[in-house]
N, C-alpha and C positions, 0 to 999 in steps of 0.2 A: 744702692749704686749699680747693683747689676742691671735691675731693669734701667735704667738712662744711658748704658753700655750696650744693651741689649737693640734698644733704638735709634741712639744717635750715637752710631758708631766713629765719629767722625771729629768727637770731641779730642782735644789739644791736652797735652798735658797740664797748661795748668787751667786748663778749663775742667778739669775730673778733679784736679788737686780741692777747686774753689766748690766743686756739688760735695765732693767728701766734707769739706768742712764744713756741711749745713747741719749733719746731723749732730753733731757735738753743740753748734752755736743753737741751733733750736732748741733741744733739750735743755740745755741752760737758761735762756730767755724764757722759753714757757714754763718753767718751776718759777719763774717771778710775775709772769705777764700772761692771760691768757690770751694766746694768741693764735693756739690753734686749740681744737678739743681735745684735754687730755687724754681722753682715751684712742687718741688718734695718733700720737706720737710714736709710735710704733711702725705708724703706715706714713710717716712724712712721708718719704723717698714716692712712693706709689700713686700717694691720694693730695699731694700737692705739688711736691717737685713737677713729677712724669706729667700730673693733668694740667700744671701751667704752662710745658711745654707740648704741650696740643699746640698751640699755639703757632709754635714751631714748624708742625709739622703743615700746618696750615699758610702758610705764608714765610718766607725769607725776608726780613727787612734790610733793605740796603741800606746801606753806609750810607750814615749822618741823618737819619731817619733818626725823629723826636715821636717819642709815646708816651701817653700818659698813662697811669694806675688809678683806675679812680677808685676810691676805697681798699687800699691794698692791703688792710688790715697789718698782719704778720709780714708782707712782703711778697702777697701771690697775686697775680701771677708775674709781677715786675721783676723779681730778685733773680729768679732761675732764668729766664730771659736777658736782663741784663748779662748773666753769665754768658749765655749761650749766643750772644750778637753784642762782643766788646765793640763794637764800632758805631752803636746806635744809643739814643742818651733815654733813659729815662727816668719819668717823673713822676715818685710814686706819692699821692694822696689819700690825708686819710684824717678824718676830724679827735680822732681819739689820740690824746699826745704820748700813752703810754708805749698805743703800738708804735707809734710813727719814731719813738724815741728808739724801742726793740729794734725795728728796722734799719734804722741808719745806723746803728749798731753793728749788725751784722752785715750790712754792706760796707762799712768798717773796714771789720774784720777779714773780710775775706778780697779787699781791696777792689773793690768797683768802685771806679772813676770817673763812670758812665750813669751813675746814677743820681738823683737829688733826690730829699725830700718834703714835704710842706704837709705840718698840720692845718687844716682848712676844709670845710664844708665844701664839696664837689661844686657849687653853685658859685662858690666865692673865688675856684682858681680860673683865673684871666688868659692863662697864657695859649700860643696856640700849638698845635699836635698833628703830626702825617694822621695818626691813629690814638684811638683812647680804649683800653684792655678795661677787662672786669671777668670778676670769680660773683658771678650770685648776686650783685650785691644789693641788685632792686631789681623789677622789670624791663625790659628791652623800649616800651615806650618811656617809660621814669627817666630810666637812662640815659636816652636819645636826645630826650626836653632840655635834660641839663647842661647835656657836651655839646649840641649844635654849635654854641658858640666858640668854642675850643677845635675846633678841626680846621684847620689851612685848607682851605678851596683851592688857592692861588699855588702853589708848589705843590707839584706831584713828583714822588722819587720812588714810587714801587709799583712793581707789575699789576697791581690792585689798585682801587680810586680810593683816596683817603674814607677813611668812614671809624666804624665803632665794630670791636671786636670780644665776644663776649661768652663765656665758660658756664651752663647751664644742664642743669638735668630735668629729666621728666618731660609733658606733652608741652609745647608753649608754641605750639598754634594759634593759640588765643593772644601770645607776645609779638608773633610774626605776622599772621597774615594782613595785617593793616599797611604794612609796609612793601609788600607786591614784589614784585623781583628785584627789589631794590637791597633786598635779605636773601640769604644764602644760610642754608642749614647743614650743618657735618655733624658723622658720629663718629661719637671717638672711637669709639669701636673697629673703626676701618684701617686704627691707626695701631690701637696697642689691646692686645688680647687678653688683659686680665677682667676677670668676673665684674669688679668694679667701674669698668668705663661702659656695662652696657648698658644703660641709661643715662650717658650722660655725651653731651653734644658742645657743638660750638656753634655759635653764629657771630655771621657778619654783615655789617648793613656799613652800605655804602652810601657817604654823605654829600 
């Protein structure tokens, strides 16, 4: 929690109340579910909380602004998000019913009201989205193929044009350059100074 203190100093009390109680409800769920890597559990706060809210630091969603999670496994990057923009709804997907079950659990738990969520194959949800978030979870083209049809063209409510916003490491040149200035690449690095963000980036392509 210190690092999320450290960076978004700006959080509300019971927006700190609701990132504290991720670590106790994670721990719990991944002794049942594997949801994140065990030996990872140690770095939630660091290497899921803090890297889904890149995000964050990437863009302010305004109010009444819909996002989707495609593949949000455990709840990243939807869950820490929802936290941190109670006025924006999101909708996290994910075809595995253990996690999706985990998840709605812990958005439960820590009372987000702003959230849904749908076990379903990425291809099978319908609905439409200002934006659609991802941690990894295919390629930047893969990804793009699937949500085109999930993005609102027609309403725009953020300083950004609707499009697809996405949490990746390593060279992926080879994922952007097809897409021309239409992608936007960030390091997170620019954002938060631990050892572990320096290979890892955001992008975002505008639909």
């Amino acid at each position: 929690m210190q690092q999320i203190r450290k960076y978004f100093s700006e959080l509300t009390d019971n927006q700190t109340c609701r990132f504290e109680a991720l670590g106790e409800l994670y721990a719990e769920w991944n002794a049942r579910v594997n949801l994140i890597s065990r030996r990872d559990i140690d770095n939630l706060y660091e290497r899921h909380v803090l890297h889904s809210l890149a995000i964050a630091k990437f863009i302010r969603f305004a109010d009444g602004s819909r996002v989707m999670d495609a593949g949000t496994g455990g709840g990243f990057p939807g869950i820490p998000l929802a936290i941190m923009f109670p006025e924006v709804h999101f909708h996290l997907v994910d075809s595995t019913g253990k996690k999706i079950t985990a998840t709605r659990s812990i958005a439960d738990a820590v009372e987000l009201q702003n959230v849904t969520t749908q076990q379903c194959r990425i291809e099978e949800e319908k609905g439409l989205f200002d934006f659609v978030v991802s941690r990894a979870v295919m390629t930047l083209p893969e990804l793009a193929k699937l949500v085109r049809k999930n993005i609102d063209l027609k309403h725009q409510r953020n300083a950004l044009p609707n499009g697809i916003i996405c949490l990746k490491g390593g060279d992926l040149n080879k994922e952007t350059v097809r897409f021309g200035k239409d992608c936007i690449s960030a390091d997170l690095s620019d954002w938060f100074s631990e050892e572990y963000f320096l290979t890892k980036k955001l992008i975002y392509l505008s639909i």
